[in-house]
BATINU-939523 format. One record per atom (N, C-alpha, C): atom name; y, z, x. Coordinates in pm, whole numbers. Layout:
N
{site CA; {Y; Z; X}}
...
END
This chain:
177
{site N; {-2003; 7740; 3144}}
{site CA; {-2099; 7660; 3072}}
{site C; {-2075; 7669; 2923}}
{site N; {-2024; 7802; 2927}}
{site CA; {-1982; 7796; 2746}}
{site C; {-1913; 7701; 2696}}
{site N; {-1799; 7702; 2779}}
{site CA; {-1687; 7590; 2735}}
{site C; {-1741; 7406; 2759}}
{site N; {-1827; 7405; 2821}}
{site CA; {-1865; 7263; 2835}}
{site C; {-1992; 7272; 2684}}
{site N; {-2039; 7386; 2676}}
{site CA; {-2088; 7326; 2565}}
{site C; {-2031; 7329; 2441}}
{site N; {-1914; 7390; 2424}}
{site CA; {-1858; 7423; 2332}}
{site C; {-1780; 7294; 2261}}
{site N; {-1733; 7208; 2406}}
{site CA; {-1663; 7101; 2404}}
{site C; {-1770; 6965; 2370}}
{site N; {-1862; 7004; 2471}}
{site CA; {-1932; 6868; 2453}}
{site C; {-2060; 6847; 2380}}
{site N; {-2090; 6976; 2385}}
{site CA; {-2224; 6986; 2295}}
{site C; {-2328; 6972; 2367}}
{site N; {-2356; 6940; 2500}}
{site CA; {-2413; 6850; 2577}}
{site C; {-2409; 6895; 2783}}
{site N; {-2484; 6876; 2820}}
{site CA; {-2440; 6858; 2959}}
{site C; {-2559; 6735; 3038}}
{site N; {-2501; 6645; 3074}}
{site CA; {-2571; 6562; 3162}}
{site C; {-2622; 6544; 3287}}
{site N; {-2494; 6601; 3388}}
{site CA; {-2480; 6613; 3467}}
{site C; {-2463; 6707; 3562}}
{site N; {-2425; 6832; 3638}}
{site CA; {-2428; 6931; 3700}}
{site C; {-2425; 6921; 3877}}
{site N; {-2313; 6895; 3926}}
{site CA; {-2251; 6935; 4067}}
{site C; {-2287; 7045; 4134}}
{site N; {-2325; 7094; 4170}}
{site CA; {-2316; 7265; 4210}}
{site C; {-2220; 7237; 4404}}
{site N; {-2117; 7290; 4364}}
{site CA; {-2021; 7237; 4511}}
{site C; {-1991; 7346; 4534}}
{site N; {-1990; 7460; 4530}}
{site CA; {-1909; 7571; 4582}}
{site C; {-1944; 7632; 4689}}
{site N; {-1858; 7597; 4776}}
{site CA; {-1915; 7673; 4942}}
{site C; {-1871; 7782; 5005}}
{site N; {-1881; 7816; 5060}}
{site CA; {-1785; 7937; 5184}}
{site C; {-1887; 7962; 5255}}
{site N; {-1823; 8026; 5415}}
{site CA; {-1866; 8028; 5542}}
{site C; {-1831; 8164; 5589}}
{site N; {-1934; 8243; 5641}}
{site CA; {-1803; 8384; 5778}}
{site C; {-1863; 8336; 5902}}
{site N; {-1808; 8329; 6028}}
{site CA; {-1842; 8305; 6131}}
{site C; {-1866; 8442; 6193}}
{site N; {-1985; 8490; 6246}}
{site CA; {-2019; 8610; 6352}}
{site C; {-2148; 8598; 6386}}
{site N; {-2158; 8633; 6481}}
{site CA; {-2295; 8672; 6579}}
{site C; {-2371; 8733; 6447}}
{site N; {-2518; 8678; 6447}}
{site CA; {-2603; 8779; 6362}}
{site C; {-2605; 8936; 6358}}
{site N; {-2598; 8981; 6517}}
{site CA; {-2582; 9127; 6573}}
{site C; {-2489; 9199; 6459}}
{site N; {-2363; 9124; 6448}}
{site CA; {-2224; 9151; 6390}}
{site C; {-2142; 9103; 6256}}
{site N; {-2265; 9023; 6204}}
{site CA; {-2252; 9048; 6109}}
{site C; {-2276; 9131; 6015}}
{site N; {-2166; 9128; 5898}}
{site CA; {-2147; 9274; 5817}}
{site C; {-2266; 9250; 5673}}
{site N; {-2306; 9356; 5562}}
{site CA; {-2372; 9315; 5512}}
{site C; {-2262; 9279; 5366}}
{site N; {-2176; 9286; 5338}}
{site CA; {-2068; 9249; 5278}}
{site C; {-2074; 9088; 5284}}
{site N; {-2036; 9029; 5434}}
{site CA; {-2040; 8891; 5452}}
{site C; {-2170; 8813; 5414}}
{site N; {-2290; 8888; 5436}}
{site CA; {-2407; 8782; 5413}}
{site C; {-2428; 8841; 5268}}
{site N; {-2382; 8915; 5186}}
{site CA; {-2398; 8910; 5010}}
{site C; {-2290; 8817; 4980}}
{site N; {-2159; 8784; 5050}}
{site CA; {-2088; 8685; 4956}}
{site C; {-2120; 8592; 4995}}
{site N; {-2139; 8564; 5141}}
{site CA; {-2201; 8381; 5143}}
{site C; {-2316; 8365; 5032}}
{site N; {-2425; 8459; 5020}}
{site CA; {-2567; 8403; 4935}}
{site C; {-2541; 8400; 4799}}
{site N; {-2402; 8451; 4749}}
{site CA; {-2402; 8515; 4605}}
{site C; {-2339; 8381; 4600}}
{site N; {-2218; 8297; 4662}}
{site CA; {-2117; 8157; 4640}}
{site C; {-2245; 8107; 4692}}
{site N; {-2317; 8080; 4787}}
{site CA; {-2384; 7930; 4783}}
{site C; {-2552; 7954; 4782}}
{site N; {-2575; 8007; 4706}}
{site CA; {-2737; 8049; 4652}}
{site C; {-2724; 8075; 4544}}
{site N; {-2708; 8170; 4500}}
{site CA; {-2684; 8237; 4353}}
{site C; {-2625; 8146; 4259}}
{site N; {-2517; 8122; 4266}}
{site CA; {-2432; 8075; 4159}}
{site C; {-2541; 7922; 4145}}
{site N; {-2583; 7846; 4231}}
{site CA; {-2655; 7716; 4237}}
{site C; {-2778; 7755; 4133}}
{site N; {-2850; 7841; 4132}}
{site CA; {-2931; 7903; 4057}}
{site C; {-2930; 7930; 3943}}
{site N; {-2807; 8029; 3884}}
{site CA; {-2751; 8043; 3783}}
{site C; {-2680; 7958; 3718}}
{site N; {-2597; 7841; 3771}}
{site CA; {-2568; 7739; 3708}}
{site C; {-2655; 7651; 3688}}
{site N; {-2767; 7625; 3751}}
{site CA; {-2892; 7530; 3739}}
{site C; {-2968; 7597; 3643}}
{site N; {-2963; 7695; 3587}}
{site CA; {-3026; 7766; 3512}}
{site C; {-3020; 7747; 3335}}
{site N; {-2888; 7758; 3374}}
{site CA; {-2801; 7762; 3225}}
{site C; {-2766; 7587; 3177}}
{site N; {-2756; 7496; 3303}}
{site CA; {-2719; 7381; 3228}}
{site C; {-2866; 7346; 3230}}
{site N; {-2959; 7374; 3336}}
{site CA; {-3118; 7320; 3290}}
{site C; {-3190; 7364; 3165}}
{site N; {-3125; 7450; 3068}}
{site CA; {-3217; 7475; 2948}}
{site C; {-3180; 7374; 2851}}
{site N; {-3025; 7337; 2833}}
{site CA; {-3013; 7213; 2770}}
{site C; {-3022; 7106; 2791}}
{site N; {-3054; 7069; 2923}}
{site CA; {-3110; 6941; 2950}}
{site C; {-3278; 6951; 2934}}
{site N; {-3310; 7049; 2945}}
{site CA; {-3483; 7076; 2921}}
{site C; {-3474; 7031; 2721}}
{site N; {-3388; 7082; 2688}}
{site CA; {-3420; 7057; 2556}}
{site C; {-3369; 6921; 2508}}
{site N; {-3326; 6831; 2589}}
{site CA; {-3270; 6729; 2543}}
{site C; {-3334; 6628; 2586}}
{site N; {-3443; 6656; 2698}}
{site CA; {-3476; 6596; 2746}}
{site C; {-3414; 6497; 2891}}
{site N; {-3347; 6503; 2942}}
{site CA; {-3284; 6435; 3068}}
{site C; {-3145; 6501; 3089}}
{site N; {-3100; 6489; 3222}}
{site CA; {-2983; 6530; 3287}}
{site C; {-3021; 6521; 3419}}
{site N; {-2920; 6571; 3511}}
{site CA; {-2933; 6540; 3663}}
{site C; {-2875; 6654; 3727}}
{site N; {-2906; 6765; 3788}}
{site CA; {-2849; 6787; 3887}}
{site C; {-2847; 6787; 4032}}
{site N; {-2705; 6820; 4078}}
{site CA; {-2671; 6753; 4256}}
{site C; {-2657; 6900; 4278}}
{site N; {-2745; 6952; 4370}}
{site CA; {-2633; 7062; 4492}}
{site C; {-2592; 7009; 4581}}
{site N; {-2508; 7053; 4619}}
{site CA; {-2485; 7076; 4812}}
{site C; {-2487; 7150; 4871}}
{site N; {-2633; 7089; 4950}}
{site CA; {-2673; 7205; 5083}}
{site C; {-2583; 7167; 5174}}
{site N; {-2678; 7161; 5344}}
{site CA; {-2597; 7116; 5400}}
{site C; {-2684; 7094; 5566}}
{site N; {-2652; 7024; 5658}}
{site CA; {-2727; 7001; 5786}}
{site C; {-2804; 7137; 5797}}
{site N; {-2718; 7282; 5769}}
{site CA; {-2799; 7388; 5798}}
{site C; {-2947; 7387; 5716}}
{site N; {-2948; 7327; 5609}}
{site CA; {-3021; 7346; 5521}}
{site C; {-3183; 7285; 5629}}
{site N; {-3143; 7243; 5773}}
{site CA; {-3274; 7164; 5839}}
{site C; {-3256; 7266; 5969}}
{site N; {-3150; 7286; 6000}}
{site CA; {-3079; 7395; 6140}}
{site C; {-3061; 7532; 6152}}
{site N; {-3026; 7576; 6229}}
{site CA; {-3036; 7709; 6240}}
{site C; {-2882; 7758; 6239}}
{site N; {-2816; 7680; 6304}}
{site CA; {-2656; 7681; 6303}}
{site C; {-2681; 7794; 6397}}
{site N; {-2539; 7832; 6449}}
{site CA; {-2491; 7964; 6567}}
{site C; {-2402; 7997; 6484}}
{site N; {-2391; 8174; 6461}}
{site CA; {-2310; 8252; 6428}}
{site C; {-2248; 8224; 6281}}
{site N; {-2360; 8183; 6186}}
{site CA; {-2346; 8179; 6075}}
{site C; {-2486; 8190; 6021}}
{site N; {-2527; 8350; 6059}}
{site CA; {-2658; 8361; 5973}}
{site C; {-2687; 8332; 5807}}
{site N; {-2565; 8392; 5753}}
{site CA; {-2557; 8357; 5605}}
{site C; {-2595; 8222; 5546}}
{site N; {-2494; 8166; 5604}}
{site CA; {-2473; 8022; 5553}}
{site C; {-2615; 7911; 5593}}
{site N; {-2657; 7972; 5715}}
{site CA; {-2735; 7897; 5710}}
{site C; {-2864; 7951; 5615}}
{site N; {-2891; 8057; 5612}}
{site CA; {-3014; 8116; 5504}}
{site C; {-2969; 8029; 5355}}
{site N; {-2837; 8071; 5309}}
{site CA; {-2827; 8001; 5185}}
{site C; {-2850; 7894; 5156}}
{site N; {-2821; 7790; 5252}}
{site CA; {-2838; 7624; 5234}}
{site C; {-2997; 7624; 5264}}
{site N; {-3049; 7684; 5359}}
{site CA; {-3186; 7682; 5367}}
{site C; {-3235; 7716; 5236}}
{site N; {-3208; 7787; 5153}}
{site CA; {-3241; 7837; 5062}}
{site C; {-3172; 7713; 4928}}
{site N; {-3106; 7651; 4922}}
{site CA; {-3059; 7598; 4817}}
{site C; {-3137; 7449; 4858}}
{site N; {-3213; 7403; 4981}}
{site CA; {-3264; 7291; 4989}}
{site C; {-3417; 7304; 4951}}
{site N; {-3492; 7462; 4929}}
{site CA; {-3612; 7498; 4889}}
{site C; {-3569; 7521; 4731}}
{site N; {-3488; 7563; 4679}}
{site CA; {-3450; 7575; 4515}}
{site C; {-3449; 7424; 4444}}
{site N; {-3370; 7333; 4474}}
{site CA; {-3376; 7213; 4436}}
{site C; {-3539; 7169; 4467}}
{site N; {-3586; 7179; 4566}}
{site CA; {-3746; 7156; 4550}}
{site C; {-3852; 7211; 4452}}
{site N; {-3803; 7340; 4424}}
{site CA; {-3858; 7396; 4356}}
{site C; {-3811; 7347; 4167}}
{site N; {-3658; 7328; 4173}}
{site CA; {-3667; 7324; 4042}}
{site C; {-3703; 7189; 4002}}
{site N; {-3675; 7129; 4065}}
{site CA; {-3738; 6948; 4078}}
{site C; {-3894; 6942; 4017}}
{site N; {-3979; 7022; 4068}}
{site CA; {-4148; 7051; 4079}}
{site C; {-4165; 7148; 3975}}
{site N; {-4074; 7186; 3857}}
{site CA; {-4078; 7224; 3729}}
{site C; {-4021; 7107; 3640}}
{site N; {-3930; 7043; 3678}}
{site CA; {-3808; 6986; 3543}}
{site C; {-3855; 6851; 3504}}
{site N; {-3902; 6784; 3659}}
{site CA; {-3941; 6664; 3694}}
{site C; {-3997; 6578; 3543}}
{site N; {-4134; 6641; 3521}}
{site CA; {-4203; 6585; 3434}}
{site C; {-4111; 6589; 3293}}
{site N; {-4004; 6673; 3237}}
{site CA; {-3973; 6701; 3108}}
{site C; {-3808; 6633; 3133}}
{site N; {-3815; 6515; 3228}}
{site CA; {-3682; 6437; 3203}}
{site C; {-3558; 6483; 3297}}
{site N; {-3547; 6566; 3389}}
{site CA; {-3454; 6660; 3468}}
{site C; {-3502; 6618; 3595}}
{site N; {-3370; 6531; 3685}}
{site CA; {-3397; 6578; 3820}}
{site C; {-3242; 6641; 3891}}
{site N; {-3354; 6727; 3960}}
{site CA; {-3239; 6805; 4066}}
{site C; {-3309; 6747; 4201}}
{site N; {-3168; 6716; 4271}}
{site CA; {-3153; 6665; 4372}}
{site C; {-3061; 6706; 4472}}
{site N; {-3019; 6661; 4601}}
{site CA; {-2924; 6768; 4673}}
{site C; {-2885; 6711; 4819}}
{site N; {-2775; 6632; 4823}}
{site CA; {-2668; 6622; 4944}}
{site C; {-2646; 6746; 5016}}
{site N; {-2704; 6654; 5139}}
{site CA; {-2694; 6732; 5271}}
{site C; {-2594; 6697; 5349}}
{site N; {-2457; 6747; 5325}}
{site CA; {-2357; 6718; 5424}}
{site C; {-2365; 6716; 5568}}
{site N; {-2298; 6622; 5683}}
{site CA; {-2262; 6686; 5798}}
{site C; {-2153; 6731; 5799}}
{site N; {-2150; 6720; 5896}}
{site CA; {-1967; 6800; 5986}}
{site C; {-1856; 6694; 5935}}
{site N; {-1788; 6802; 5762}}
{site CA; {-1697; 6713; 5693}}
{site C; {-1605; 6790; 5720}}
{site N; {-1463; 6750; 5728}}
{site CA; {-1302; 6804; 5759}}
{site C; {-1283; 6860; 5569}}
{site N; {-1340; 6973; 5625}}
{site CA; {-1312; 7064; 5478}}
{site C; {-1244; 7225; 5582}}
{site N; {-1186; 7319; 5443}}
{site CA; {-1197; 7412; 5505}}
{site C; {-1285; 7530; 5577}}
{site N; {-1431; 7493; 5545}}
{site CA; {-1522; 7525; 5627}}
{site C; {-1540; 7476; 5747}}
{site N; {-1527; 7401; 5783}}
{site CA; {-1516; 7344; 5922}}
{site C; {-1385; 7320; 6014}}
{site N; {-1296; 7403; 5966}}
{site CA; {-1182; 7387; 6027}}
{site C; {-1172; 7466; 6146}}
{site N; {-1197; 7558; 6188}}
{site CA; {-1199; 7635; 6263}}
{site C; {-1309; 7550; 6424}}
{site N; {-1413; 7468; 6328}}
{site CA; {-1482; 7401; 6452}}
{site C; {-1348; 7322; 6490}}
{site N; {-1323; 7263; 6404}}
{site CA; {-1196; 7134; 6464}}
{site C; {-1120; 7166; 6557}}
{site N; {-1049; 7341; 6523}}
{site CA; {-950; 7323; 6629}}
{site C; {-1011; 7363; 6740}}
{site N; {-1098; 7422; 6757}}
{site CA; {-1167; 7445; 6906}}
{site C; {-1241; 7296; 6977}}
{site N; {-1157; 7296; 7057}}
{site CA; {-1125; 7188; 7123}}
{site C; {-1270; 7143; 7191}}
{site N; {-1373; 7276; 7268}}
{site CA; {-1472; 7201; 7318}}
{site C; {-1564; 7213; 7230}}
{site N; {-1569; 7284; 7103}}
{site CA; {-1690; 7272; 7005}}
{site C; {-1680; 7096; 6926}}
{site N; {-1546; 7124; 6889}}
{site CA; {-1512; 6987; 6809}}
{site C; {-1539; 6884; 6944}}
{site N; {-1569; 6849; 7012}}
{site CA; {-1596; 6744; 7124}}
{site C; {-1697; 6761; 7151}}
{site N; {-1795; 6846; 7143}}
{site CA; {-1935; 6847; 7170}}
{site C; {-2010; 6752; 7036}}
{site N; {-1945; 6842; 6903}}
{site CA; {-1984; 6764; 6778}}
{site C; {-2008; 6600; 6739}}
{site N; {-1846; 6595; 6779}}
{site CA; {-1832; 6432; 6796}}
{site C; {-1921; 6357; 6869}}
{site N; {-1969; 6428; 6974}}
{site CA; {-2038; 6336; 7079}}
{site C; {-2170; 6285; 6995}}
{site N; {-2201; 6416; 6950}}
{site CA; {-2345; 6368; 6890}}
{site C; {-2364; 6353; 6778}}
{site N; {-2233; 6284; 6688}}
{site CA; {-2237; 6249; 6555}}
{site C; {-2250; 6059; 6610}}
{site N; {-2366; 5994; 6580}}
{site CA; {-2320; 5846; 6600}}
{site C; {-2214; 5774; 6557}}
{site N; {-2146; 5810; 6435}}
{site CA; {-2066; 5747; 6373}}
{site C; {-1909; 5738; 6420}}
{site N; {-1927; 5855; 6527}}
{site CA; {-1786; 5917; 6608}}
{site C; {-1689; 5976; 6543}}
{site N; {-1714; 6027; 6405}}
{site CA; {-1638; 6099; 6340}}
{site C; {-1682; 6218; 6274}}
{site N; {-1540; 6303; 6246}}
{site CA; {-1591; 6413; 6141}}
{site C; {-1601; 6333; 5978}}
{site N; {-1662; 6352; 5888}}
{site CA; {-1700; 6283; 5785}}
{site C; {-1580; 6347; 5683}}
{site N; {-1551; 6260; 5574}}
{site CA; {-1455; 6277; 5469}}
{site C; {-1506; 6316; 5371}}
{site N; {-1436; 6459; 5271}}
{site CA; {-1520; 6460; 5140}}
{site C; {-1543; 6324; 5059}}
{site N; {-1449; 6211; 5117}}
{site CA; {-1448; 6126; 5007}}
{site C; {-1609; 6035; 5093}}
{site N; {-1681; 6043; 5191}}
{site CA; {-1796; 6015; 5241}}
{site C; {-1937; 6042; 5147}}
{site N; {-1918; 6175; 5069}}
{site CA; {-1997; 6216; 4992}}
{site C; {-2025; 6112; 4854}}
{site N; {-1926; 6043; 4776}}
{site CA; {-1929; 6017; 4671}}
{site C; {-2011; 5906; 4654}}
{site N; {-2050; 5807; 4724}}
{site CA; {-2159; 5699; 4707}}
{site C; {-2297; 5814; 4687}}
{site N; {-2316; 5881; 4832}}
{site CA; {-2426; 5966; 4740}}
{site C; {-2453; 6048; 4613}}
{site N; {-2354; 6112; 4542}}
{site CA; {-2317; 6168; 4432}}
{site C; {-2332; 6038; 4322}}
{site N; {-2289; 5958; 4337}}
{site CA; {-2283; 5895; 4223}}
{site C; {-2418; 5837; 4178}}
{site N; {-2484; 5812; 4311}}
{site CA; {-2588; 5735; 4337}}
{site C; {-2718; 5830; 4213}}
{site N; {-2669; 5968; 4291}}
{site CA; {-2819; 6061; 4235}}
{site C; {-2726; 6132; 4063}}
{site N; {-2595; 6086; 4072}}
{site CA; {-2591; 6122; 3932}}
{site C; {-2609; 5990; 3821}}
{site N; {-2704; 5840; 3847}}
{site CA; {-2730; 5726; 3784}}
{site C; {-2838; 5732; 3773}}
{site N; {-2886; 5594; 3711}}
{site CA; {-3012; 5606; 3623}}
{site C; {-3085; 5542; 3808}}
{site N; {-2995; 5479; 3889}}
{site CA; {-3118; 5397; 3956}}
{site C; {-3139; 5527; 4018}}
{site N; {-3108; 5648; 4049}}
{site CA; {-3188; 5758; 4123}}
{site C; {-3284; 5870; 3993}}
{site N; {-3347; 5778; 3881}}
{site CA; {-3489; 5791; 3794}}
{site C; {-3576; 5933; 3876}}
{site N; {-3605; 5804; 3965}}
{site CA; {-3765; 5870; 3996}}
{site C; {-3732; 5945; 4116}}
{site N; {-3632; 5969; 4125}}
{site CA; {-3579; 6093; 4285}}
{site C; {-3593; 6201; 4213}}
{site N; {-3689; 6305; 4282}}
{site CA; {-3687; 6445; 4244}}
{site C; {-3720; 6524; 4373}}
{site N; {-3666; 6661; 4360}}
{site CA; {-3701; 6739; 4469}}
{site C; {-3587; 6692; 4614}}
{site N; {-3484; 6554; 4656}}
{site CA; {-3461; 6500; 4738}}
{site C; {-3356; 6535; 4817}}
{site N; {-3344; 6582; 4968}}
{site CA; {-3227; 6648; 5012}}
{site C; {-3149; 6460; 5097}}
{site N; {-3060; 6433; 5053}}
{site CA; {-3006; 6315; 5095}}
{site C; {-2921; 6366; 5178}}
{site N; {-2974; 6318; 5313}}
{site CA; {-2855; 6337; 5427}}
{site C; {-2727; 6267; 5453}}
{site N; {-2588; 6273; 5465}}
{site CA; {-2477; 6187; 5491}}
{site C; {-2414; 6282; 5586}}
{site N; {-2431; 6238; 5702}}
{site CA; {-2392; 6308; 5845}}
{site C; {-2354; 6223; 5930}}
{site N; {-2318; 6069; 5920}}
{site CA; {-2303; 6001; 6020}}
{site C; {-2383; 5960; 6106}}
{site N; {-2497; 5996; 6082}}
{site CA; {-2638; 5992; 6155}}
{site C; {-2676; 6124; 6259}}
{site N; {-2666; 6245; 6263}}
{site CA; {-2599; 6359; 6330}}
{site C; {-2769; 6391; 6324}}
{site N; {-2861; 6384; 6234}}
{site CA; {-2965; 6411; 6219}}
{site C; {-3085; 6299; 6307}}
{site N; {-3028; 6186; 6316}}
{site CA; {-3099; 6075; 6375}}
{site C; {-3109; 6112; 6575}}
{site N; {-3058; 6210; 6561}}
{site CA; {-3017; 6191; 6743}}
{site C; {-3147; 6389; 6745}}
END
């Protein structure tokens, strides 16, 4: 954040994208694994929403996007972490929304489905998870990062104003079924 303000003087906008996943049974998971999932996709969303929201508080307007994610509504299997964090990063954007709102700031927050990233690779190659998925994605596909960017652009413009607090789903319809 130093260097963006150093450069720009300014911040408008704010992404918060940084993800990671461990796959294990709750039983077996380590407490190592559920501090780095919450510290990459809780924490840092926090702390970067933190630091670019004081200069947009003082400037009056800016936007930020997280990305949660389907867990952020689910319980997911064998990813207790990940799913607490996104659960947790789709109640933070609510929350900072229901502070910033009125003083020109909205935070807002894409809810991915099942995108061909390296978090989801491991569903892919398992042959009957990745075929169960598909079935009940309507769209019949795994989704592309490049799927995300109409929503991104959308909530980083002026016509997404009056959106605050908003988890925007792009899942192929995975949530509709």
């Amino acid at each position: 954040m130093e260097q963006v303000f150093a450069r720009f003087g300014k911040i408008d906008i704010l992404v918060n994208n940084a993800g990671t996943i461990r796959r294990a049974p709750a039983a077996d998971s380590t407490l190592e694994d559920w501090n780095a999932v919450l510290e990459t996709n809780l924490s840092s969303v926090f702390r970067l929403s933190q630091l670019a929201g004081r200069t947009m508080l003082a400037q009056g307007s800016g936007k930020i996007i997280n990305i949660a994610s389907l867990l952020t509504f689910q319980g997911g299997v064998f990813v207790p972490s990940y799913a607490a964090a996104k659960g947790g990063v789709g109640q933070l954007t609510k929350a900072l929304a229901n502070e910033w709102a009125s003083r020109g700031v909205n935070v807002n927050a894409i809810a991915p489905g099942y995108i061909e990233t390296d978090n989801t690779a491991a569903l892919r190659a398992d042959p009957v998870r990745s075929r169960q998925i598909l079935e009940r994605i309507p769209a019949g596909r795994w989704g592309k990062p490049a799927d995300l960017a109409g929503a991104a652009v959308f909530l980083a413009s002026r016509a997404s104003d009056y959106l605050h607090g908003h988890v925007l789903v792009v899942d192929g319809g995975w949530m509709s079924r």
